[in-house]
C-alpha positions as CSV (number, residue, x, y, z in Angstrom):
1,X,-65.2,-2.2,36.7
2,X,-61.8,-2.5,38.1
3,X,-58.9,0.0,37.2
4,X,-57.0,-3.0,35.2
5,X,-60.4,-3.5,33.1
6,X,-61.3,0.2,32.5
7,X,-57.7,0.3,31.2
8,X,-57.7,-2.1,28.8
9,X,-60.9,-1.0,27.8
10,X,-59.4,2.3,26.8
11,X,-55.9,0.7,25.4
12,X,-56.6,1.8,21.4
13,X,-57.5,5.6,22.3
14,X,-54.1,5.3,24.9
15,X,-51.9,4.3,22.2
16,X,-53.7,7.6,19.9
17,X,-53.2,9.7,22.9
18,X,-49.3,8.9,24.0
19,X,-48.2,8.2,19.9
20,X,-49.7,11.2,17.8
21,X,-46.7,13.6,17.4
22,X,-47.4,16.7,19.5
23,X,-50.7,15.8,21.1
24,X,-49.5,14.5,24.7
25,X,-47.5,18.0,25.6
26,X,-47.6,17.9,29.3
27,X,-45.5,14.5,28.9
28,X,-43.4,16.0,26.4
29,X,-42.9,19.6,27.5
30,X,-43.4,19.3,31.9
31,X,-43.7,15.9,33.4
32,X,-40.8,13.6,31.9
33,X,-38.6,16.6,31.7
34,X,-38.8,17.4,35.3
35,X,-39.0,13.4,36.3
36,X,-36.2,13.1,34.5
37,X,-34.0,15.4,36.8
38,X,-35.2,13.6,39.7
39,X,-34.0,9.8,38.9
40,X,-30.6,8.8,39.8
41,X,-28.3,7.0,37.5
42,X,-28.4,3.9,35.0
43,X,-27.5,1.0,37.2
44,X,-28.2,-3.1,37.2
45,X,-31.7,-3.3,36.6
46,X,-34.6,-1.1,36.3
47,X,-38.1,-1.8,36.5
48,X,-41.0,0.1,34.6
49,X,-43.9,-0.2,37.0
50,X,-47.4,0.6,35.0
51,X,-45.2,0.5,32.0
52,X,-48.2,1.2,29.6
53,X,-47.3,1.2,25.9
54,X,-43.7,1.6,26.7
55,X,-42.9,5.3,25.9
56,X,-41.4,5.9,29.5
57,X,-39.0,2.6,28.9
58,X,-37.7,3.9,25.8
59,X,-36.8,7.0,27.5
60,X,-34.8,5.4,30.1
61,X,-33.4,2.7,27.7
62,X,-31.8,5.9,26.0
63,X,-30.5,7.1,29.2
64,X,-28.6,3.7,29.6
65,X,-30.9,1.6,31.9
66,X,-31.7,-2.1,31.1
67,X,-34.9,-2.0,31.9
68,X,-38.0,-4.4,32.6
69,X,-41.2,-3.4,32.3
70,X,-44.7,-5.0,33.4
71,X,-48.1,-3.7,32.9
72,X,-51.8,-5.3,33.7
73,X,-53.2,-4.3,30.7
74,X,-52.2,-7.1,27.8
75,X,-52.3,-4.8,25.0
76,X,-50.2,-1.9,26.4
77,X,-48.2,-4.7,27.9
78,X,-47.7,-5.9,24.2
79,X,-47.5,-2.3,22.8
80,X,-44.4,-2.0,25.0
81,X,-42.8,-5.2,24.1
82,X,-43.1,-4.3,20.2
83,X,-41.0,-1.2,20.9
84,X,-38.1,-3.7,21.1
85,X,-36.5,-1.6,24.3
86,X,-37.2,-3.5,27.0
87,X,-35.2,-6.6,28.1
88,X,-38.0,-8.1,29.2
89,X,-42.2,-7.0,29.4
90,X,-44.4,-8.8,31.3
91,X,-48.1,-8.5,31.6
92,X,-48.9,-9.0,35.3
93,X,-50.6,-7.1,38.4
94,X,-48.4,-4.9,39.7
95,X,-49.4,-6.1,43.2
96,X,-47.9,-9.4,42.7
97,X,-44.6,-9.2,40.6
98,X,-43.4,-11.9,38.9
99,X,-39.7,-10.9,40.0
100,X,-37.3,-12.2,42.7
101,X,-36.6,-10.9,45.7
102,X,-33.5,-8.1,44.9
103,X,-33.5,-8.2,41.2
104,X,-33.7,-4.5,40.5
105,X,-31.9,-1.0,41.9
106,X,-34.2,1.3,41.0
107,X,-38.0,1.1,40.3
108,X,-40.0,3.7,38.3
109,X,-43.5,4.5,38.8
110,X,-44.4,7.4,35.7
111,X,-47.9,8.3,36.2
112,X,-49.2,4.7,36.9
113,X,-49.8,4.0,40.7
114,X,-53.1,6.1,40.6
115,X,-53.9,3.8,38.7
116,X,-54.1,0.9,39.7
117,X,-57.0,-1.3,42.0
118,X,-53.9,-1.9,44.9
119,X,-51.6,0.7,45.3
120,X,-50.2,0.0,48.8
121,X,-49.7,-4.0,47.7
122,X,-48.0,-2.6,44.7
123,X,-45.4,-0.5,46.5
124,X,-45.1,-3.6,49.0
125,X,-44.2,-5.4,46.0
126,X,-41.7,-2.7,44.9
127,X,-40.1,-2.9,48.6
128,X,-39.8,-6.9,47.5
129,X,-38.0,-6.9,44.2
130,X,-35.0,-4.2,44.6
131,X,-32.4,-4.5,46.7
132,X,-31.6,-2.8,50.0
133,X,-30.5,0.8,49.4
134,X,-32.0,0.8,45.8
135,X,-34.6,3.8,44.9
136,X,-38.1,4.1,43.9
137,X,-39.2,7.4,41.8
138,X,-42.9,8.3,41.0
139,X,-44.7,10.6,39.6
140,X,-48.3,11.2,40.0
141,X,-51.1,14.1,39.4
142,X,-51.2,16.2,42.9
143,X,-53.4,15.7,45.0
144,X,-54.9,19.3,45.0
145,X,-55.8,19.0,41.3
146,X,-57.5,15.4,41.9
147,X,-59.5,16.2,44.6
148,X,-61.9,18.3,42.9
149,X,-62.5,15.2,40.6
150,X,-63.9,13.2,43.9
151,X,-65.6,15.6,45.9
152,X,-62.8,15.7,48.9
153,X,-59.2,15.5,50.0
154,X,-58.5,13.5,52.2
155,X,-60.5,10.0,51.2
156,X,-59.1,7.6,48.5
157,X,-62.0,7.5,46.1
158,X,-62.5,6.6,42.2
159,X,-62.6,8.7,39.5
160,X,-63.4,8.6,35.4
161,X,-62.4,11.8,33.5
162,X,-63.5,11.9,29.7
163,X,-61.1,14.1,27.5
164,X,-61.2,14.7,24.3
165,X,-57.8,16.7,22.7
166,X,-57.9,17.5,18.7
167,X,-60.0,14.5,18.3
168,X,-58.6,11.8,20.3
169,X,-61.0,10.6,22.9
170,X,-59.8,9.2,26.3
171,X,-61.4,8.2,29.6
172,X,-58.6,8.5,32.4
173,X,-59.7,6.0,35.8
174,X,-57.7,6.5,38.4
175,X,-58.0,6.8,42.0
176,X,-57.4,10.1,44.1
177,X,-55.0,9.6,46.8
178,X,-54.0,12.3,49.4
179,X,-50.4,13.5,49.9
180,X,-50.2,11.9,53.4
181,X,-51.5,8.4,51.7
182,X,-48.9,8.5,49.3
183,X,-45.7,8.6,51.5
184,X,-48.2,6.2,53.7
185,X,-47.4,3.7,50.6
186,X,-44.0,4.3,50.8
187,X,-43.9,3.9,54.5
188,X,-45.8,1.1,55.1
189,X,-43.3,-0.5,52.2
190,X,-40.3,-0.3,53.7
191,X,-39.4,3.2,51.7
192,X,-37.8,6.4,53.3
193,X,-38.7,9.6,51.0
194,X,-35.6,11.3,49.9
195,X,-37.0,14.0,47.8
196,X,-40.1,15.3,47.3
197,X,-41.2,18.2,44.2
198,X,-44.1,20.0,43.4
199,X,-44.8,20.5,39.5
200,X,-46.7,23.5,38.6
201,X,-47.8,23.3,34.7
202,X,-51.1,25.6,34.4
203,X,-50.9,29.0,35.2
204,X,-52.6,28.4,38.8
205,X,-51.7,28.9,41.8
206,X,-51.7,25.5,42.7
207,X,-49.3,22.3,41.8
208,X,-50.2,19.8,39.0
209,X,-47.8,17.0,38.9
210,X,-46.0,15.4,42.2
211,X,-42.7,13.6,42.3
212,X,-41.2,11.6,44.8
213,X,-37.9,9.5,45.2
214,X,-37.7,7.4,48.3
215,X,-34.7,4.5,49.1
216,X,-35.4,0.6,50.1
217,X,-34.2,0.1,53.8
């Protein structure tokens, strides 16, 4: 089963998981907070990449951004549109945008390129729609908390994790992707990393969460 289908598979217990008040804390209390920090200003156009049900769109529709968002999945994708933030959702692959070249100045990525089937052709895609100078910010789950989940660092490989949290199942596919694959991405897309942080969340010795910020040549 591709990434796209296991998603939309698991779209009902998604919108449990990211809408029951208090249950998604990391989001809440760690990972937007310190993503938030990283992105630079409200300007032209931003796009939601992996937009999901649209929680990450009204965040940046409150910081001031007119934002667009697109997801694969058609009930996120429709989830998000409902929220009436967006100036536009689209469902589509994010590895074949349905934008013109240079419509955007910055593109957000919020916990979504692990997972999807075409990460590199998605970034390439990113490269496509913003304009020369523009950023890109992601965040992701490090690497060194993923690999355990597929037996090895260095390899892309797949991944299913079952959770259950106070009663809301949820069965997270994604693909583990090593720190040097990720800035490959970027690379190989015409990006330039600009900042890179290290989240730590549990109390480990290890990160949880990565962030980058990288600038369209």
């Amino acid at each position: 089963m591709s990434l796209r289908d296991a998603w939309e598979g698991q779209a009902a217990n998604w919108l449990r998981w990211t809408r029951t008040p208090g249950h998604d804390h990391w989001f809440e209390d760690h990972n937007w907070p310190a993503f938030e920090r990283l992105l630079p200003p409200a300007g032209r156009r931003t796009l939601d990449l992996g937009c999901g049900e649209g929680r990450v769109g009204e965040r940046l529709a409150a910081l001031g951004h007119t934002v667009a968002g697109v997801d694969a999945s058609p009930t996120l994708a429709a989830a998000a549109r409902d929220r009436g933030v967006y100036a536009e959702v689209v469902e589509a692959d994010a590895a074949a945008l349905p934008f013109a070249d240079d419509t955007f100045d910055l593109a957000v990525a919020f916990m979504s390129l692990h997972d999807m089937d075409d990460p590199a052709g998605a970034v390439r895609e990113v490269g496509r729609v913003l304009e020369p100078g523009a950023r890109f910010a992601l965040a992701t789950l490090h690497p060194v908390k993923t690999a355990p989940e597929v037996g090895g660092y260095d390899a892309s490989r797949r991944y299913d994790e079952p959770i259950e949290r106070d009663g809301v199942p949820m069965v997270f596919s994604s693909l583990h992707h090593s720190l040097e694959r990720y800035v490959g991405f970027l690379r190989d897309g015409g990006f330039v990393v600009e900042d890179l942080r290290e989240i730590q969340v549990d109390d480990t010795p290890l990160p949880d969460l990565l962030h980058l910020l990288a600038r369209a040549s």
